[in-house]
MOPAC internal coordinates of N, CA, C and O (Angstrom, degrees):
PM7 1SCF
backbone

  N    0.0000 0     0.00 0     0.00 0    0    0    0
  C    1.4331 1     0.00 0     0.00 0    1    0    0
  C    1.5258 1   110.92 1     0.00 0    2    1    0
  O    1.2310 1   118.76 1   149.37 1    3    2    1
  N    1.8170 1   119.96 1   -30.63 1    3    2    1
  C    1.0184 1   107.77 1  -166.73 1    5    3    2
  C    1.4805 1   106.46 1   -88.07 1    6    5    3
  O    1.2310 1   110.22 1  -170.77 1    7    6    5
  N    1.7507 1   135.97 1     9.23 1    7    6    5
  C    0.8334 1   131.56 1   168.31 1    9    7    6
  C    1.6806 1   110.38 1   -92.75 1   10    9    7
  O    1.2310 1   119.19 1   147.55 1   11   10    9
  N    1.1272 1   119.15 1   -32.45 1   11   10    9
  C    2.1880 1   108.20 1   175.61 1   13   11   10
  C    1.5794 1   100.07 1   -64.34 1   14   13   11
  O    1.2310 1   122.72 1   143.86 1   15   14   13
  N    1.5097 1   112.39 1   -36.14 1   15   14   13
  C    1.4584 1   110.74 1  -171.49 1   17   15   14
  C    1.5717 1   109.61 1   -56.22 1   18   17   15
  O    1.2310 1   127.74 1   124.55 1   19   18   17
  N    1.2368 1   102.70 1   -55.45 1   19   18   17
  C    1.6752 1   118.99 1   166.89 1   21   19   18
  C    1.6924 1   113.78 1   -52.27 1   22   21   19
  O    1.2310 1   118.97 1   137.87 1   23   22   21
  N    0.9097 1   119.57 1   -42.13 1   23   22   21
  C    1.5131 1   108.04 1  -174.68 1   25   23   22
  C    1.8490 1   102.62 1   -95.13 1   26   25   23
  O    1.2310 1   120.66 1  -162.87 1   27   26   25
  N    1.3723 1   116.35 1    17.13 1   27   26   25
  C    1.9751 1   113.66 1   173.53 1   29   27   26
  C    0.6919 1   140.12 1    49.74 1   30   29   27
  O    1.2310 1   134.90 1  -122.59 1   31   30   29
  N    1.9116 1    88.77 1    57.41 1   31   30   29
  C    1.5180 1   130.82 1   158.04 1   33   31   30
  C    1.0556 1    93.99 1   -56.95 1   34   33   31
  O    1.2310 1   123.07 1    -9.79 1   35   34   33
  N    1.4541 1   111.71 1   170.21 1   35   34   33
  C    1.4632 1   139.31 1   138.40 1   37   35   34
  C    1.5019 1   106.04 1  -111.26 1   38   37   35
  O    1.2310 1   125.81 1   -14.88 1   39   38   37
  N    1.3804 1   106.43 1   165.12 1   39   38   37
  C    1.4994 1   116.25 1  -160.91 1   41   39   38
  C    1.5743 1    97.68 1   -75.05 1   42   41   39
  O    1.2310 1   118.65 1   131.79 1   43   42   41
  N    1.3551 1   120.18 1   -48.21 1   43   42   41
  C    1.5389 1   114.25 1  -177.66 1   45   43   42
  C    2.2069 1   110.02 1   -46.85 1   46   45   43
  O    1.2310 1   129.13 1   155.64 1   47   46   45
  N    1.1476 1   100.00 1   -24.36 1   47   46   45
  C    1.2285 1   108.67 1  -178.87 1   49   47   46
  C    1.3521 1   122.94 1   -94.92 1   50   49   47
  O    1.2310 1   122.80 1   151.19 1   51   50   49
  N    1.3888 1   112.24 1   -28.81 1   51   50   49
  C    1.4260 1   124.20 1   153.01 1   53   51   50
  C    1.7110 1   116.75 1   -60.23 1   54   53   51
  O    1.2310 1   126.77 1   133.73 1   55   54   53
  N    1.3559 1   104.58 1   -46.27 1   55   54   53
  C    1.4566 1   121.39 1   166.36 1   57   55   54
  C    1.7344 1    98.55 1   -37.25 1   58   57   55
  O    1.2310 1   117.51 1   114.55 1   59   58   57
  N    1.3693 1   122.34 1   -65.45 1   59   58   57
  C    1.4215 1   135.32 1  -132.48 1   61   59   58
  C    1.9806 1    83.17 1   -93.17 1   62   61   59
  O    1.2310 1   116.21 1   176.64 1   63   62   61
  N    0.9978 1   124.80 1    -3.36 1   63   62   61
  C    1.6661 1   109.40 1  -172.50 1   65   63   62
  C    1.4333 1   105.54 1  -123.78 1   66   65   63
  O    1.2310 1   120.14 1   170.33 1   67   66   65
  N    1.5897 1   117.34 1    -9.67 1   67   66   65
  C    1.6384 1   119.48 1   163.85 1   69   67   66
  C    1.3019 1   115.89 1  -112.59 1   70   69   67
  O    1.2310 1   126.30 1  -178.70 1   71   70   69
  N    1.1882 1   105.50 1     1.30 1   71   70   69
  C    1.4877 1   102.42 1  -178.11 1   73   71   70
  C    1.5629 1   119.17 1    59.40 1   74   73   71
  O    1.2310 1   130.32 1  -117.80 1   75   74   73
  N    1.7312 1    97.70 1    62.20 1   75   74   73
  C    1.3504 1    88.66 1   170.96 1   77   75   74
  C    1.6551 1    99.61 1  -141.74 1   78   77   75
  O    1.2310 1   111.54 1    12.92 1   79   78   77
  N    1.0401 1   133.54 1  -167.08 1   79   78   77
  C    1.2871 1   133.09 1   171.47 1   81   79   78
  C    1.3110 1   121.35 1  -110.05 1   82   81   79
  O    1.2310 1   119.48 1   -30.16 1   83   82   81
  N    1.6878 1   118.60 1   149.84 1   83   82   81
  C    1.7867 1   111.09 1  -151.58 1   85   83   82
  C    1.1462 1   109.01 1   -67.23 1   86   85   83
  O    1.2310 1   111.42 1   172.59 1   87   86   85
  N    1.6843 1   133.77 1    -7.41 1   87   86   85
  C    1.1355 1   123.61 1   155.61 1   89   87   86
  C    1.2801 1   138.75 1   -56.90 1   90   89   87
  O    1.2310 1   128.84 1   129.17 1   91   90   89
  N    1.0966 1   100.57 1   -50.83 1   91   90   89
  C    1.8873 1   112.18 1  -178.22 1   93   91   90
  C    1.8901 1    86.91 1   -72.91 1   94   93   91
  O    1.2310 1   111.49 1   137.01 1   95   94   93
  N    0.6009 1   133.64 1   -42.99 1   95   94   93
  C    2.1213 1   122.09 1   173.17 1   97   95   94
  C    1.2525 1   112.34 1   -61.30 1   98   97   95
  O    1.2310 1   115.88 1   153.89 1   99   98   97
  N    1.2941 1   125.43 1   -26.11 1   99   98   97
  C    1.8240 1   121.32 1   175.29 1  101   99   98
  C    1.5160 1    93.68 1   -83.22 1  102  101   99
  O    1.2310 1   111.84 1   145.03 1  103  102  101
  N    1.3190 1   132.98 1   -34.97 1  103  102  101
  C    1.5088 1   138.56 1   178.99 1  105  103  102
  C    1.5545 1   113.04 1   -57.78 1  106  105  103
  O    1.2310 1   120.34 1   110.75 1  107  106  105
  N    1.2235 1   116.96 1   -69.25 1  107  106  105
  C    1.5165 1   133.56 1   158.28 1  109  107  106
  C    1.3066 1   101.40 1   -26.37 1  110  109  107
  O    1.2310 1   126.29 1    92.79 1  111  110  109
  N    1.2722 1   105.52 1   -87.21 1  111  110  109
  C    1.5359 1   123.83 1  -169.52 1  113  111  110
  C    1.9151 1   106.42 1   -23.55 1  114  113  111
  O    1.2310 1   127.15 1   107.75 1  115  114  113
  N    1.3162 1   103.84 1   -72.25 1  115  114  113
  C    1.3718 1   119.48 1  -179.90 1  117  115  114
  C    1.4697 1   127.62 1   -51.16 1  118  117  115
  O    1.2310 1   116.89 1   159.51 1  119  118  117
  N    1.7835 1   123.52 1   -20.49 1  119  118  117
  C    0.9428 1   166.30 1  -140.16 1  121  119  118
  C    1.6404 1    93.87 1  -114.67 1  122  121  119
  O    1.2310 1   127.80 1   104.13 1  123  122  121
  N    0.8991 1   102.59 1   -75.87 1  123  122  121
  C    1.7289 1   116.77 1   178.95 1  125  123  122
  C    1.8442 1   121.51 1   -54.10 1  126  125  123
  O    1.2310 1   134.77 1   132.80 1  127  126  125
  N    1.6385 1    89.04 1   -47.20 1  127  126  125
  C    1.2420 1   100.05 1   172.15 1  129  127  126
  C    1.1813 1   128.78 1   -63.64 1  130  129  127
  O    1.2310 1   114.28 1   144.14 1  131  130  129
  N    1.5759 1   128.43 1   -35.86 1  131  130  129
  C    1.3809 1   143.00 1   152.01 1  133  131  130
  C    1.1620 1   122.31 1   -58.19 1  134  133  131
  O    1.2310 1   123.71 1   160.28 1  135  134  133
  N    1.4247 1   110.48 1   -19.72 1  135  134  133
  C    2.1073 1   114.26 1   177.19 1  137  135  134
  C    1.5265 1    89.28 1   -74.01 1  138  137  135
  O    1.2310 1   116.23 1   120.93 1  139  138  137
  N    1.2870 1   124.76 1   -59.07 1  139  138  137
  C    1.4957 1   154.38 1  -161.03 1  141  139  138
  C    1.8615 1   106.75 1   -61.48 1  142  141  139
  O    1.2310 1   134.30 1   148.48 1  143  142  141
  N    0.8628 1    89.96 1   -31.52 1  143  142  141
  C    2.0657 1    97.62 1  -171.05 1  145  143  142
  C    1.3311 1   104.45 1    84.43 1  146  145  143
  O    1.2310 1   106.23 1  -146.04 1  147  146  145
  N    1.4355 1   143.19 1    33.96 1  147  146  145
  C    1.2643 1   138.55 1  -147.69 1  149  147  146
  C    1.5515 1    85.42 1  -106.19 1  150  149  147
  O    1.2310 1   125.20 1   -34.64 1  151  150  149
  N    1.4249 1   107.62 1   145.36 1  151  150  149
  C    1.8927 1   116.73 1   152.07 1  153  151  150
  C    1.8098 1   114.02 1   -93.88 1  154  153  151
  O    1.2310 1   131.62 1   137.57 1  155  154  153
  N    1.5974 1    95.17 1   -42.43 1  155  154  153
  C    1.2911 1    97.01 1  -170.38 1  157  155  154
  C    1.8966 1   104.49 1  -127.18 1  158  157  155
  O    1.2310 1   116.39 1     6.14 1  159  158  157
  N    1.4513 1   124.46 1  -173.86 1  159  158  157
  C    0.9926 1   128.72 1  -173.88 1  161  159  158
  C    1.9251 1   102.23 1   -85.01 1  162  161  159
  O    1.2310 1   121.36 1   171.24 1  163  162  161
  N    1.4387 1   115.00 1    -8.76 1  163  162  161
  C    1.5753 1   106.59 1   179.80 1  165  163  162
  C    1.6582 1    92.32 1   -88.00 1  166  165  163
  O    1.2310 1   115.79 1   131.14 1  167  166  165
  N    1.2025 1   125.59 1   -48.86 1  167  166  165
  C    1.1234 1    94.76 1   176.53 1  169  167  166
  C    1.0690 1   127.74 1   -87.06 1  170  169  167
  O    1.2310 1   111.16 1   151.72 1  171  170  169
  N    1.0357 1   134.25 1   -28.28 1  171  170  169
  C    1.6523 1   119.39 1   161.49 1  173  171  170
  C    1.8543 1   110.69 1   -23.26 1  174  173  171
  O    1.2310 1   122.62 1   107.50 1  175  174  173
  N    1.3329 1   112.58 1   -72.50 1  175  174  173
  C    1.4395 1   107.88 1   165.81 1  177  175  174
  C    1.5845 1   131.92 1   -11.40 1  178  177  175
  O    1.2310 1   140.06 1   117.21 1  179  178  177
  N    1.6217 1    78.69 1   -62.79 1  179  178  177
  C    1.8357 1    95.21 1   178.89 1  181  179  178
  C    1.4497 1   108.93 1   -63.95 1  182  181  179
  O    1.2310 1   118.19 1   134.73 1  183  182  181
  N    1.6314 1   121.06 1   -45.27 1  183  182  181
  C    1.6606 1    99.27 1  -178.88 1  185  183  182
  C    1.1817 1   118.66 1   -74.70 1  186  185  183
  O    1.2310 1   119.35 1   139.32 1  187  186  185
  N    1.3718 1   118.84 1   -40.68 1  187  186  185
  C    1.4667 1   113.67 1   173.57 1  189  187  186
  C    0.9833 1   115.57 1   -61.37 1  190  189  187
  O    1.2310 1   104.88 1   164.71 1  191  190  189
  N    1.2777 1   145.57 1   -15.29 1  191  190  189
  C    1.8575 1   132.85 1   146.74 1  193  191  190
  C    1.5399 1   110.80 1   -59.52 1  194  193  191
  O    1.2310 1   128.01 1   145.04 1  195  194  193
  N    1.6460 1   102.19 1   -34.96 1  195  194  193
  C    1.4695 1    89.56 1   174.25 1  197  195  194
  C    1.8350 1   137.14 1   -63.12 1  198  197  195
  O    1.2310 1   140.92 1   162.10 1  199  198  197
  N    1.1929 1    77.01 1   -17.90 1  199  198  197
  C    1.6751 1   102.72 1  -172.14 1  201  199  198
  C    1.2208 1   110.75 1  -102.39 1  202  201  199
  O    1.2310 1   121.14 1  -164.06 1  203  202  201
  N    1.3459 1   115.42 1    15.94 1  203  202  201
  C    1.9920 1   117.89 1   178.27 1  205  203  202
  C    1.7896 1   106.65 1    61.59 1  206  205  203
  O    1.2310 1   120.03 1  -162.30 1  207  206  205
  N    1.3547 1   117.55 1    17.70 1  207  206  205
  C    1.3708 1   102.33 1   173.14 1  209  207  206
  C    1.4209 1    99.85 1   -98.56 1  210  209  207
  O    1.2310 1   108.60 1  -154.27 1  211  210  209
  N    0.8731 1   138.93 1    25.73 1  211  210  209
  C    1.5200 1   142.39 1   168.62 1  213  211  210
  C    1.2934 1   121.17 1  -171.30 1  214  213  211
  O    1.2310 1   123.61 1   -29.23 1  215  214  213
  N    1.3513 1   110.68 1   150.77 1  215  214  213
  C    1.5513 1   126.30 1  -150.71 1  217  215  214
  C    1.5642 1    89.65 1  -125.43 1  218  217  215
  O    1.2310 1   120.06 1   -43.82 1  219  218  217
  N    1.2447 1   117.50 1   136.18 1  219  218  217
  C    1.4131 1   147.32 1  -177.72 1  221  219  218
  C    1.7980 1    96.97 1   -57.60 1  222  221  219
  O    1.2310 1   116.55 1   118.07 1  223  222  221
  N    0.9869 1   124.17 1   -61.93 1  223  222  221
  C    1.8323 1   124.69 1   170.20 1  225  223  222
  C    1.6757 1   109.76 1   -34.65 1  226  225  223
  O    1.2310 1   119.08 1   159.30 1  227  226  225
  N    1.4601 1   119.36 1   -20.70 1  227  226  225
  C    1.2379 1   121.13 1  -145.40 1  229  227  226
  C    2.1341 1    95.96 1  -102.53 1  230  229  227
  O    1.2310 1   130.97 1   163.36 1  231  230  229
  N    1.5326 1    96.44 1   -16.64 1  231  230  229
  C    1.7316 1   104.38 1  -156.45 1  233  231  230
  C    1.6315 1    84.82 1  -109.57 1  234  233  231
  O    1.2310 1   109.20 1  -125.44 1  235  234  233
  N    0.7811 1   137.84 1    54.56 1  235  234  233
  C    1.7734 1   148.67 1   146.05 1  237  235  234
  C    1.2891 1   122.32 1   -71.40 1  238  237  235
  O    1.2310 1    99.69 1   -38.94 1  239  238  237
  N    0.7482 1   154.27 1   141.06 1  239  238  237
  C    1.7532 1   140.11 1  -148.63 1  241  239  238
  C    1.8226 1   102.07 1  -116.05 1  242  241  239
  O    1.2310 1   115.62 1   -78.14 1  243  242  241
  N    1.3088 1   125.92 1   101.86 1  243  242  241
  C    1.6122 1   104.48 1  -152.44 1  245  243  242
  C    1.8896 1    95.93 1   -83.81 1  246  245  243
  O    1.2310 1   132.79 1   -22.94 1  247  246  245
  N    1.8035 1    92.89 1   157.06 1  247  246  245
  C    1.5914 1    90.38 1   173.76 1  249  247  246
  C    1.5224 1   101.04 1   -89.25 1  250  249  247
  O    1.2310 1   129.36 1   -51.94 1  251  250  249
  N    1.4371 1    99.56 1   128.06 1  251  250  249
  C    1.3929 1   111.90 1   174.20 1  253  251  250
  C    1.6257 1   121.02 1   -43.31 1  254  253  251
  O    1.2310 1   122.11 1   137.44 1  255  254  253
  N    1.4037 1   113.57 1   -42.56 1  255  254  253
  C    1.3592 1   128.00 1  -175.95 1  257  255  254
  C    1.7204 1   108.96 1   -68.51 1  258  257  255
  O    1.2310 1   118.53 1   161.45 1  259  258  257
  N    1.5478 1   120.41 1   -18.55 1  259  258  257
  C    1.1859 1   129.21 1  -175.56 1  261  259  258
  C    1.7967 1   113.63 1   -96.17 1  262  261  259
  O    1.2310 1   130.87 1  -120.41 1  263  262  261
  N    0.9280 1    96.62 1    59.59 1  263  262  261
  C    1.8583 1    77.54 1  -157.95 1  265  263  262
  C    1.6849 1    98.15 1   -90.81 1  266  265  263
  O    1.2310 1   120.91 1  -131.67 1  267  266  265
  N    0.7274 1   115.86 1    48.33 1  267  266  265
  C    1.8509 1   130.91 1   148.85 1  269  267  266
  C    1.1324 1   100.19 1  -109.67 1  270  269  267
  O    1.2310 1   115.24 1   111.73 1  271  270  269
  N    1.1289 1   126.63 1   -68.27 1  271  270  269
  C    1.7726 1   118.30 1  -176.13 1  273  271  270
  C    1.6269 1   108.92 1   -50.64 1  274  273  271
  O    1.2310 1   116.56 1   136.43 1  275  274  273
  N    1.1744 1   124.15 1   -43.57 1  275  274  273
  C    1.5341 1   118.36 1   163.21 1  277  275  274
  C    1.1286 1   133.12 1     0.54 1  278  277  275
  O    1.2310 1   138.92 1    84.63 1  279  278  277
  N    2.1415 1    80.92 1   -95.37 1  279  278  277
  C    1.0503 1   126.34 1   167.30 1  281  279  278
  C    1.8902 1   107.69 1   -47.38 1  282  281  279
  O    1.2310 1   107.43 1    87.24 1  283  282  281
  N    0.9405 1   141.03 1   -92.76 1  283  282  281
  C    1.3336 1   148.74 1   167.74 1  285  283  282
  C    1.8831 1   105.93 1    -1.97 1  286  285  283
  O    1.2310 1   119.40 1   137.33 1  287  286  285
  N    1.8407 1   118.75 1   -42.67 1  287  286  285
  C    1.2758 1   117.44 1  -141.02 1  289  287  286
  C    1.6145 1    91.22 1  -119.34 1  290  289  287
  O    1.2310 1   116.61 1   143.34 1  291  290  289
  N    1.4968 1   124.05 1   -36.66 1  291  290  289
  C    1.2254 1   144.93 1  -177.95 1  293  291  290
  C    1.8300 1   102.02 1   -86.17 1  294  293  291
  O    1.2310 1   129.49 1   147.97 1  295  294  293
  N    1.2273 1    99.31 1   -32.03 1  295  294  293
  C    1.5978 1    92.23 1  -171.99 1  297  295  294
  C    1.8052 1   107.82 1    69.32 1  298  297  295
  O    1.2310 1   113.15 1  -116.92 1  299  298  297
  N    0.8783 1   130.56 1    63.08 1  299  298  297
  C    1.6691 1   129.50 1  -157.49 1  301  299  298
  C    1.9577 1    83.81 1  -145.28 1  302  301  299
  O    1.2310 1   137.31 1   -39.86 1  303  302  301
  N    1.8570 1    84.08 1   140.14 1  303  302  301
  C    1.5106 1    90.30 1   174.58 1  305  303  302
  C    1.3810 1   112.35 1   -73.47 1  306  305  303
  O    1.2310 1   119.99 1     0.37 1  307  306  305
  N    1.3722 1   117.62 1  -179.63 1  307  306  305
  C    1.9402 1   119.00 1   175.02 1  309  307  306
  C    1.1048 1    94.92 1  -149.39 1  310  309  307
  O    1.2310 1   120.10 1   180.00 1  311  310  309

């Protein structure tokens, strides 16, 4: 999750690539962010890079219209 978040998903779209519903992703989301010390989704990013749960290749911003490159860069199902 913390890689679609990183590449600027939105949760309905995060929703749509794990197969979950935008509830349980605002749940997660919020969940993580409080493990994390996060207020917002930029920093969340930033600690979880800080903390080796994310790799700098991973925070690329994907073009929505490209979703092979995404998929390919995000590693995210389709």
């Amino acid at each position: 999750m913390l890689r679609l978040v990183a590449a600027g998903h939105t949760n309905p779209e995060i929703g749509a690539e794990l197969n979950l519903s935008v509830n349980t992703v605002k749940t997660y989301l919020r969940t993580v962010m409080q493990k994390l010390a996060a207020r917002n989704r930029a920093q969340l990013i930033a600690n979880a890079r800080g903390q080796g749960l994310l790799w700098l290749r991973f925070t690329t911003p994907c073009a929505r219209k490209r979703r092979e490159w995404c998929r390919s860069t995000c590693g995210t199902r389709g």
